[in-house]
Structure formats: C-alpha cells, structure tokens
C-alpha positions as CSV (number, residue, x, y, z in Angstrom):
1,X,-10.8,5.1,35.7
2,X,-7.3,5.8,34.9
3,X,-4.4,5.1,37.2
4,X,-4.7,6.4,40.6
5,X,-1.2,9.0,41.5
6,X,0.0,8.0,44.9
7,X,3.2,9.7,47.2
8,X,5.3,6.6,45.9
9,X,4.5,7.6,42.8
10,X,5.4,10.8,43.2
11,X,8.5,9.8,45.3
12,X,10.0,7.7,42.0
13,X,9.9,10.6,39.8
14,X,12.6,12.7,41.5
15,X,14.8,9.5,42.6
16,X,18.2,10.3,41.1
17,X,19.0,6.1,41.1
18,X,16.5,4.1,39.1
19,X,17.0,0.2,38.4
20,X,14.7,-0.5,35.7
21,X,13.0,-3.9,35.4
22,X,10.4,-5.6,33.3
23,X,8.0,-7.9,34.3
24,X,5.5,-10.2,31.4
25,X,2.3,-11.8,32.2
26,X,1.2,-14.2,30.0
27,X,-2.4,-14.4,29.2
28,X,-4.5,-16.6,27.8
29,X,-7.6,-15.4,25.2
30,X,-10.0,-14.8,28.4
31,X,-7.2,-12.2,30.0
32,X,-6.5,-14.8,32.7
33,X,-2.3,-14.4,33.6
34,X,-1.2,-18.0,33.4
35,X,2.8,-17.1,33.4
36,X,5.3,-15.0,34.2
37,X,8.5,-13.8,32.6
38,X,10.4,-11.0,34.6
39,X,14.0,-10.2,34.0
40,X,16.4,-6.8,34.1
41,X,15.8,-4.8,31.1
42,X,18.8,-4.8,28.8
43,X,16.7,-2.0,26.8
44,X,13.2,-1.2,25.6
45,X,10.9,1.6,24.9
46,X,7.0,2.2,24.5
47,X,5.3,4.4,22.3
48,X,1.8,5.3,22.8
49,X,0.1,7.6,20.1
50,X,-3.7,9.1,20.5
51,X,-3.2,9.3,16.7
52,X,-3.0,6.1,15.5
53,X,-5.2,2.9,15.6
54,X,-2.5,1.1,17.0
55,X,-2.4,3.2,20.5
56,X,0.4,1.3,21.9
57,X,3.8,-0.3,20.6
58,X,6.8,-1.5,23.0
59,X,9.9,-3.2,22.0
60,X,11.8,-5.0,25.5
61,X,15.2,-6.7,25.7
62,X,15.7,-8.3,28.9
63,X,17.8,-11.0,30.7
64,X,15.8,-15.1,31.3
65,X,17.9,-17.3,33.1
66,X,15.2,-20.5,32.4
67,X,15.8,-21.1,28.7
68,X,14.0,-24.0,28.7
69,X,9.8,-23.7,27.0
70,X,10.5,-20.4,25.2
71,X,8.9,-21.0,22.4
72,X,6.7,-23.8,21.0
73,X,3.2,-24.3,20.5
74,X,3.0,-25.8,24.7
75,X,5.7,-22.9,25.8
76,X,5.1,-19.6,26.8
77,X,6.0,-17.5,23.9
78,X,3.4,-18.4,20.8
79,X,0.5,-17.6,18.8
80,X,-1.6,-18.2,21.4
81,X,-0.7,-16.1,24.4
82,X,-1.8,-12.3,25.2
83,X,0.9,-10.6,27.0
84,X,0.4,-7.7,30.0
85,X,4.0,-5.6,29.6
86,X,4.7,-3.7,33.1
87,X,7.9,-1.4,33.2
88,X,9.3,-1.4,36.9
89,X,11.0,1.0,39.0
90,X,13.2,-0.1,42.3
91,X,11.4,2.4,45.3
92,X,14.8,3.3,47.4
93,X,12.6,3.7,50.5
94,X,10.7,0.4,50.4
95,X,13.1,-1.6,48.6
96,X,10.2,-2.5,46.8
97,X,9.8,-2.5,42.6
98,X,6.8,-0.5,41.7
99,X,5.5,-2.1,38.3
100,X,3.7,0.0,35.8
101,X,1.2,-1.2,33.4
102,X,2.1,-0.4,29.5
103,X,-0.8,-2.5,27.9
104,X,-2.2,-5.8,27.0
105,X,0.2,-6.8,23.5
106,X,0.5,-9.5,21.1
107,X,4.2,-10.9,20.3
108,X,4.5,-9.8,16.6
109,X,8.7,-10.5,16.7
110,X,10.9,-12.1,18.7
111,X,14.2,-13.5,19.1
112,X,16.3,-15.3,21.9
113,X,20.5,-15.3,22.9
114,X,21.5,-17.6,25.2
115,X,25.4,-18.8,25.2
116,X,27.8,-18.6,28.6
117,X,27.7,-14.7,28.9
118,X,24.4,-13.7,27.5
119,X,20.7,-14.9,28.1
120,X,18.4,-12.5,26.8
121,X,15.3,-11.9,25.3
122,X,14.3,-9.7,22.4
123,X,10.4,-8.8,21.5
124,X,8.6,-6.8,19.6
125,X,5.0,-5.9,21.1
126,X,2.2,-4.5,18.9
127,X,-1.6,-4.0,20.8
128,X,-4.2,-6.3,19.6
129,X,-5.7,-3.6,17.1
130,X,-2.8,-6.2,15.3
131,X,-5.2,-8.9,15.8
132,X,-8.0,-6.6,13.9
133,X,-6.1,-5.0,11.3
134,X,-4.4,-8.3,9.5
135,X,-1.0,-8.0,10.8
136,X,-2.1,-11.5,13.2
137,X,-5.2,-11.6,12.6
138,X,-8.6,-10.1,11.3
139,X,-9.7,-10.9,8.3
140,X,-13.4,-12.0,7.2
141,X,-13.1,-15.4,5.7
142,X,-15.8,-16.7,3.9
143,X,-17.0,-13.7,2.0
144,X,-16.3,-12.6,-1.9
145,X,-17.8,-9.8,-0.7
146,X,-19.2,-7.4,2.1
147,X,-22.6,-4.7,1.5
148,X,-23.5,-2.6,4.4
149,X,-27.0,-1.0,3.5
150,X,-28.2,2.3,3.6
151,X,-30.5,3.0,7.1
152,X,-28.7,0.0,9.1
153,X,-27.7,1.7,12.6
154,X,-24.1,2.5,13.0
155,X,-23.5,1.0,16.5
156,X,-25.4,-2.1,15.8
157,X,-23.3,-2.8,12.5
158,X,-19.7,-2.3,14.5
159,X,-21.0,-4.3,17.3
160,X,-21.9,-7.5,15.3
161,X,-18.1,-6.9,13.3
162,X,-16.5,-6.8,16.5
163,X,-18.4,-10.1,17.3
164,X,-17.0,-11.6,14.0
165,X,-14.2,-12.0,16.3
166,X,-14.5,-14.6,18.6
167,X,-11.8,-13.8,21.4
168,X,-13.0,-10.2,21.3
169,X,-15.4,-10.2,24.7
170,X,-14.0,-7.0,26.0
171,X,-15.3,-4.4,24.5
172,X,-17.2,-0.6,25.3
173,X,-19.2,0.8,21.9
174,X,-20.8,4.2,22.4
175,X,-23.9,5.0,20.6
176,X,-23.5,7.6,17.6
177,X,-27.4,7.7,17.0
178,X,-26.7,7.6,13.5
179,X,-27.1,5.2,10.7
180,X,-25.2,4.5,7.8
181,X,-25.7,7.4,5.0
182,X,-24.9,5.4,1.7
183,X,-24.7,1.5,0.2
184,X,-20.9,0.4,1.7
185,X,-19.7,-2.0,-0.2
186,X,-16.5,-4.1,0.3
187,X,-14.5,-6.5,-1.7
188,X,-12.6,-9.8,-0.8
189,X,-9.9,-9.6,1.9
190,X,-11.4,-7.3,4.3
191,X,-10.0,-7.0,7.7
192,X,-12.6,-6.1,10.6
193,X,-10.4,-3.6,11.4
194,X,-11.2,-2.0,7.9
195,X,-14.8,-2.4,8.1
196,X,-14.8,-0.5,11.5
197,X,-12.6,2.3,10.5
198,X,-15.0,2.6,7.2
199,X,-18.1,3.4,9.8
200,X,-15.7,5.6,12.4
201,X,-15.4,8.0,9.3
202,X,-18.5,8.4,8.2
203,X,-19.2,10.9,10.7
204,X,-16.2,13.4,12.0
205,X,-14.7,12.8,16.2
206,X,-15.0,9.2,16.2
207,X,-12.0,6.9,17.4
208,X,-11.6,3.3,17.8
209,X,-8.5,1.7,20.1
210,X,-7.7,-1.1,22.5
211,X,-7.2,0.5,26.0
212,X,-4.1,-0.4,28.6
213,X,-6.6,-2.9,30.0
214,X,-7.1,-4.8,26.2
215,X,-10.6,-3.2,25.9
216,X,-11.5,-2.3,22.5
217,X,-12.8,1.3,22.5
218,X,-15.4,2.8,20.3
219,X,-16.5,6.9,21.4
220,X,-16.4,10.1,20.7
221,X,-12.8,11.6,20.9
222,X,-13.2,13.2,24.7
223,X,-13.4,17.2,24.8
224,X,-11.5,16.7,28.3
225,X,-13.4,20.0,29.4
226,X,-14.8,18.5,32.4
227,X,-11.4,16.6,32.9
228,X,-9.2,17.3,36.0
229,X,-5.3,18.2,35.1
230,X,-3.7,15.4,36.3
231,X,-0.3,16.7,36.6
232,X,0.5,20.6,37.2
233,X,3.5,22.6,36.9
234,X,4.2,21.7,40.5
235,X,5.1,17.8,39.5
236,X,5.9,19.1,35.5
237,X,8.5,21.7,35.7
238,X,10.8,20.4,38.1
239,X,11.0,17.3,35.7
240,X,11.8,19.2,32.6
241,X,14.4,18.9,30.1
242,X,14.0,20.8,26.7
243,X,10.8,22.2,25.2
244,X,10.3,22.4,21.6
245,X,7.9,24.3,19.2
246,X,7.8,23.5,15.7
247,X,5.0,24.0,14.2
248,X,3.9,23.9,10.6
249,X,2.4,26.9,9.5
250,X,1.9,25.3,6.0
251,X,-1.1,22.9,7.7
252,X,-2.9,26.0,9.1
253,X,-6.3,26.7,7.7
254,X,-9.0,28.6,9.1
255,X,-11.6,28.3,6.3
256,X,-12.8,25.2,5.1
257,X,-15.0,24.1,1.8
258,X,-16.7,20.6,1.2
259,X,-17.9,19.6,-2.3
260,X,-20.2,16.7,-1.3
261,X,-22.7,14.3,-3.0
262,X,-24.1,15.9,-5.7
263,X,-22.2,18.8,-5.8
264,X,-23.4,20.2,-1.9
265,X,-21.2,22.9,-0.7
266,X,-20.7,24.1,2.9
267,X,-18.0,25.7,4.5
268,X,-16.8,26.5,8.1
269,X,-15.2,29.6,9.4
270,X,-13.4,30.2,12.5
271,X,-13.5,33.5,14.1
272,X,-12.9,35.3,17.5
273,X,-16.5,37.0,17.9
274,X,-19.8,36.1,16.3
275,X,-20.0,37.8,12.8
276,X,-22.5,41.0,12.2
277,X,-25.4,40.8,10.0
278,X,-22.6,43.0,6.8
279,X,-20.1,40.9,7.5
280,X,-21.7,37.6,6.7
281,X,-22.7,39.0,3.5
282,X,-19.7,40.1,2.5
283,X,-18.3,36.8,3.5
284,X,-21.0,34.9,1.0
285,X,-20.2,37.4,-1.5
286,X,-16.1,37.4,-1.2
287,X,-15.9,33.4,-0.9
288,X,-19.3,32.6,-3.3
289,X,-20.7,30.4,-0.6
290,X,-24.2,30.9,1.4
291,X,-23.8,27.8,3.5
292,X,-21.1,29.1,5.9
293,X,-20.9,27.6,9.9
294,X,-19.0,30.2,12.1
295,X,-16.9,28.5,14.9
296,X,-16.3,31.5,17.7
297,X,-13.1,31.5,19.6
298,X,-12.2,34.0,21.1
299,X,-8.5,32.7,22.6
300,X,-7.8,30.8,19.6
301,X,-4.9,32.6,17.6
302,X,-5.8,31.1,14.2
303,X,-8.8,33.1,14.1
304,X,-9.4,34.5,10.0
305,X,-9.8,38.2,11.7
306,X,-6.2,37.8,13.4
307,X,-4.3,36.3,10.9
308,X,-6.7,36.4,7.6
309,X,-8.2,33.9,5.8
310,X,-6.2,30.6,5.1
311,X,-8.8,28.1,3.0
312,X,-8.8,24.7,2.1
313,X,-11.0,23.0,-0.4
314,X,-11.9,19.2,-0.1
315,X,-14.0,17.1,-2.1
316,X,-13.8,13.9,-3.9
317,X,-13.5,10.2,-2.1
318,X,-15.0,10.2,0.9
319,X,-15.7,13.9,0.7
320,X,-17.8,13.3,-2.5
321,X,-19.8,10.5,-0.7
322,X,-21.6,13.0,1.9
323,X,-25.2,13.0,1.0
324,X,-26.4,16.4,3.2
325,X,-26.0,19.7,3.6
326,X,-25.7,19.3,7.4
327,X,-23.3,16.4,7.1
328,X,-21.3,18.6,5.0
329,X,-21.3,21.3,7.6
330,X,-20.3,18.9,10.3
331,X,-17.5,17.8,8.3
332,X,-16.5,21.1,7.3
333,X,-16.3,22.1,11.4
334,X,-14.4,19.1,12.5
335,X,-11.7,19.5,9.6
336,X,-11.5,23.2,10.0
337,X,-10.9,22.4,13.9
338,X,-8.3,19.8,13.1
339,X,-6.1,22.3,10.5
340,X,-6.0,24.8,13.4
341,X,-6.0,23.2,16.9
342,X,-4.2,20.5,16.2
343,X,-1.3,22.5,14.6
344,X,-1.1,24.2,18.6
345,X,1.9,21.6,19.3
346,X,4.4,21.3,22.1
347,X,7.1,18.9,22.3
348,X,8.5,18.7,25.8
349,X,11.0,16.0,26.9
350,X,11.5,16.3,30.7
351,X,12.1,13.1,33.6
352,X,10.3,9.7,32.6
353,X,6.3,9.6,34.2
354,X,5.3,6.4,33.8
355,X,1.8,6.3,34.9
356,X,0.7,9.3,32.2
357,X,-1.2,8.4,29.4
358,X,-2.4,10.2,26.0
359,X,-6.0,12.1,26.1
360,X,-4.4,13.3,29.6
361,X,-4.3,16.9,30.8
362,X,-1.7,18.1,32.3
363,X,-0.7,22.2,33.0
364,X,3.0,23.2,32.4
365,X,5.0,26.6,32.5
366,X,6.3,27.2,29.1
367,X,10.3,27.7,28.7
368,X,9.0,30.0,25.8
369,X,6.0,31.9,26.3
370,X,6.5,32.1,30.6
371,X,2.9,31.2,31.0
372,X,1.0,28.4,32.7
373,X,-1.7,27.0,30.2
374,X,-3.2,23.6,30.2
375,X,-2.2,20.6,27.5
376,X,-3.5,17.8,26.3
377,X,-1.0,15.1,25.7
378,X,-1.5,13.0,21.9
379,X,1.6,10.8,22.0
380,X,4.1,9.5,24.4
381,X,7.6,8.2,23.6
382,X,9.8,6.4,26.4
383,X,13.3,4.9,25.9
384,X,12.9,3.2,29.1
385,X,16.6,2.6,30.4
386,X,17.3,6.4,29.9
387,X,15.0,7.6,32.5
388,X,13.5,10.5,30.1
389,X,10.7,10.4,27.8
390,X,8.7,12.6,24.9
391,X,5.6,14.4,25.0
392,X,3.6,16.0,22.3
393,X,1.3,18.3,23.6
394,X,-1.6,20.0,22.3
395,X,-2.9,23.2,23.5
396,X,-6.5,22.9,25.3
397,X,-8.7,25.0,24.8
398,X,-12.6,25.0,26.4
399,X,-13.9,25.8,23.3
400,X,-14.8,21.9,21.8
401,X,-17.1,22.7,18.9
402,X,-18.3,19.1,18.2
C-alpha cells in the first residue's frame, strides 16, 4: 500500500510559508525505533531513483542541542543503528508538523559542529542495499569460491542468499518460475548483492530494491496498467515550474539483434500494426534473419514504419551466455522496449510533493505538446529547504509487452 493522500496533504502543497523540519528514528536490527533525533533542517535533499539498486539516498544537516552520546559504540549514531529519515512540513491550520517518510537508511558519513553559535549535524544516508552491496556490509565470508548449478530454481537460490544475511527478516521474493539456464560460477569476495543481481539478469524485467518501509524487494518491474494516477493535472499543473525535454535520439532503436550461445540469433521489431504475410518476408530477407518477434504499438512514435528502421546488434558477455532461441527472443523484446520507451523522457520541476514516490503514475498537461497524457515517474530529486523538486517522467503507455 503506498501512502494514503489526505486534504492536509493536499493543503501543504499550495502553502506559500513552509518551515521545514527533520525528524530521525533510530532503529535497532529488528526495525524497532529506540531513539529519536529531531532538529530544524539547516539543509538536505533526497534522491530516489527507480533506476538504480540503491532506490533511495538523503544527505540532512540539521541543528542538536544535546551534544552529549553522539557517537560511540553505546550512543546513538554507530554501526549498529538503522535510521527512519522523515522530512516535516509545519500545517499553518493545525499548527501541527506533518512528517513524511523518506526510507529506512544506514549512516555511511557523518560529521558533528558544535561551538557557542553552531550545533549541527551533518549525515550522509545510503538505503541498506549498502548493507548488500559491500559499501557496510555484504560480503560472503568463508568461501574461495561460489558455483550456482544449472536447473537450481531461481527464487529458491535468491531466497537462501538473502538468508546469508542474518539481520535481513524483511523481505517479499516473487516467483520467476524459472531456473538457472547455465553453471554460475563466482570467485572470492562476492557481495550478496552481486550474486542476486547475477540471477535478476538472467531473465529481462526483474528488479531488486529495499522499499521506504526497509523491505527488500524482489518482482517483476510493474506494468502499472491496472494502476490508478495518483496525481492529475488538477493537483500537477498548478504546482509547476519548468518542463524539459531532452531526449537522446542517439539511444533510439527499434530493431534489435541477439547473437546468443552458440551463435542463436533472434531479433525483435517494433511496429504500429501487425505485419502482412509480404512484409515479413521481405523483412527476413532485407535484415537476413527468420527469427523476428513483432511488438505492435500502435501510439508508440518509434515505430520502424514511422521513423524507419534504427537496429542494434548485441552479443557477447551476458548476451553470449543465452542458451535458447526463446530466451533470445525475450531478451531481444525487453531491450528493444527499453531503447525506445524509455527514451520517452520528461523532466518537470514544479512545487515539492512529498508523499510521491517512483513507479507512481501521475497525468500532467504538457507546457509543450498541450496535451493531458499519463507518466510514470523513474526518479525523484528534492533539495528539501527550497520547497521544489525534480521529476523524470516517462511516457505510459498500455502497451507492456513483457
């Protein structure tokens, strides 16, 4: 469930005056708040990106009168603790501050000032895919080295690495019905992180994150076609500051060819209508391949009959590894899909919305086309004192070939 939009909520977002506070809660490794540190923020910002493992990263200066038990391995700043950020906004009506979530982190910097002007602190916050990945934490001790076999199941292999973890009880692992296509074999210093990454990419729309609530996430990256917009232009345009489109054409490709195991060749093609009987031949014949998949869509306007054909040819490294004609096909769809869809980007700065998240959709009026379509939001960027933040948007469309 993501976070539920009430009228206070609402009422925040066009409040001209906004004192901005920030407001810690120390965990302990069972996500139990034993402490709190709240202050005025001095300054700060969050960045959360659908794109990368690490979802979520915040940096906070803020003023903390009570010097004393900052940090030592019995204070409240140390190895040990799990910290809950929350970004707070002062509700004019209620005189009440309305506190935001921005994630479960682990301190990975931090520094203190404290003299007869100035007691602040300083932090750097990373999620704990840090406590994965090897920047804390992560590796798997004890091993020269690491052999997955061919035929184990996928799910069962990520759930007993994620158990390699000990402090790691939270977690949700969707089940890919696949197993593993190939011998995986790994050398000394292997993080967890790596191993689980290794499996994601076997097969093409897998992610892997830790959620706002420190869940670590394993699923299928969401079509969002059943998803309701959670914002529309009503609560969007009113907000907004500048829009930006700056796309690069260079990344566009609408064809895509996979040289796999074995020399297996399969290609995808993206078109706007289903291809007649002629034109598949002359297809085979033009581009010397027989195994072509056709993705049709019809709004899409990277389509090779509106704007030609635009290929791409990968093979080699993991490419080279896929044993099938069908895996080859599969991969061939998803990459084609993410040269062309994901090139459909908006940038839109407009009021600070704290409760968004990425993977969201909203529906905005563009400044530069005049219409009203729907976006999905991949990454979020809030300086928090300035009361403005950054969206990258993708286009949506219904089409979700996967």
């Amino acid at each position: 469930m993501g976070y539920q939009i009430q009228q206070r909520d609402i009422e925040l977002l066009f409040q001209k005056e906004k004192d901005v506070y920030v407001k810690i809660e120390l965990l302990n490794n069972n996500f139990q708040t034993i402490d709190y540190m709240q202050g005025k923020l001095i300054d700060g910002s969050v960045t959360i990106d659908s794109n990368s493992d690490i979802r979520r990263q915040c940096n906070l200066t803020f003023t903390y009168k009570n010097k004393e038990r900052l940090v030592s391995e019995v204070n409240r700043i140390w190895f040990d603790k799990l910290i809950r950020a929350n970004i707070g906004y002062r509700h004019l009506r209620s005189r009440q501050i309305v506190f935001y979530p921005l994630g479960i982190f682990l301190f990975t910097t931090n520094s203190f000032t404290f003299d007869s002007v100035t007691r602040t602190v300083s932090c750097q916050l990373q999620d704990l895919m840090a406590n994965l990945n090897g920047m804390r934490n992560g590796l798997v001790v004890g091993a020269l080295k690491t052999t997955i076999p061919l035929g184990n199941d996928i799910r069962t292999v990520i759930v007993d690495s994620v158990k390699l973890v000990k402090w790691l009880t939270k977690y949700y692992i969707e089940d890919i019905c696949k197993t593993i296509p190939y011998d995986i074999k790994f050398s000394s210093k292997v993080t967890v992180y790596e191993i689980i990454k290794k499996l994601r990419d076997l097969y093409p729309c897998w992610e892997c994150f830790f959620d706002i609530d420190g869940t670590f996430i394993y699923r299928k990256i969401p079509s969002k076609i059943s998803d309701i917009v959670v914002l529309d232009e009503n609560i969007i345009n009113p907000l907004f500051i500048s829009e930006n489109r700056n796309n690069d054409l260079t990344k566009v490709k609408n064809y895509t060819e996979i040289y796999g195991k074995d020399n297996i060749h399969g290609a995808c093609m993206e078109l706007s209508k289903s291809p007649t009987t002629e034109e598949k031949t002359r297809y085979i014949t033009e581009l010397n391949c027989e195994n072509i998949r056709y993705t049709i869509n019809p709004n899409s306007p990277y389509c090779v009959d509106k704007i030609g054909l635009i290929p791409q040819q990968l093979s080699g490294g993991e490419f080279g590894k896929i044993p099938t004609l069908e895996l080859v096909l599969d991969r061939a769809e998803y990459e084609n899909w993410k040269s062309t869809r994901m090139q459909d980007i908006v940038t839109l700065n407009c009021i600070a919305i704290p409760f968004l998240e990425v993977n969201q959709k909203i529906q905005y009026t563009s400044r530069v086309t005049n219409k009203t379509e729907q976006y999905i939001i991949t990454k979020i960027d809030i300086p928090l004192l300035s009361g403005t933040m950054t969206m990258e948007l993708m286009k949506f469309y219904p089409l979700y070939p996967f």
